[in-house]
N, C-alpha and C positions, 0 to 999 in steps of 0.2 A: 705326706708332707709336701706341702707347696714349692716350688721352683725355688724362689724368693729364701727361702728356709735355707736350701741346698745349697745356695753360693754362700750364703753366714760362714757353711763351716767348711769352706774350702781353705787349703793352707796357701800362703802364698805363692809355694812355688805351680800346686794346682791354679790359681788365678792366673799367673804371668803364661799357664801353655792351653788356657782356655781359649779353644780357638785357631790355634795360631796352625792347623794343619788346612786350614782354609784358606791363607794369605801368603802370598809371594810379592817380596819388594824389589823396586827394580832402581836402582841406582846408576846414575851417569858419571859415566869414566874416562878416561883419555887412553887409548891405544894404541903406538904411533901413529902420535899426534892426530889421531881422529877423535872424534866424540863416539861413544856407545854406548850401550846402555844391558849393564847386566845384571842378570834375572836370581834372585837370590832366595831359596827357603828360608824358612821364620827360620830354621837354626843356622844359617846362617852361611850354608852352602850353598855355591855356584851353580847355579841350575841350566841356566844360557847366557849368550853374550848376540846384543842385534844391535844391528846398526841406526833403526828408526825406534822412537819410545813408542808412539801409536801402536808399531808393531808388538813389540814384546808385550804391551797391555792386552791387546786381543790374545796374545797367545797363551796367557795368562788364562781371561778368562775362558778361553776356549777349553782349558782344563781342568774347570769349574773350581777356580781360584780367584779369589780377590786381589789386583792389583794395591799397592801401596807405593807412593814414591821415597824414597831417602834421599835427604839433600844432602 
């Protein structure tokens, strides 16, 4: 059976976690009164908190993860 076949019959809760152990998003926050930007697993835990977003991206992918931002 072809690839193509195999996602037909995934259910949707198999679609929505396809994947998602490869991406970390990192969203900007306010922390007395500063900006930052914190570093969040697809489920939705806190992973890190940095001060620079370039930063938290590289460290992202340095742990061979997809950055994502959330606005």
């Amino acid at each position: 059976m072809n690839t193509s076949m195999n996602i037909r019959h995934l259910s949707a809760h198999d679609l929505a976690a396809l994947g998602v152990q490869d991406v970390a998003f990192v969203k900007q926050i306010t922390v007395n009164d500063e900006i930052a930007y914190a570093v969040h697993a697809a489920d939705g835990t806190q992973m890190a908190l940095m001060t620079d977003r370039d930063v938290a991206f590289a460290a992202i992918r340095q742990h061979g993860l997809e950055p994502v931002s959330v606005h």
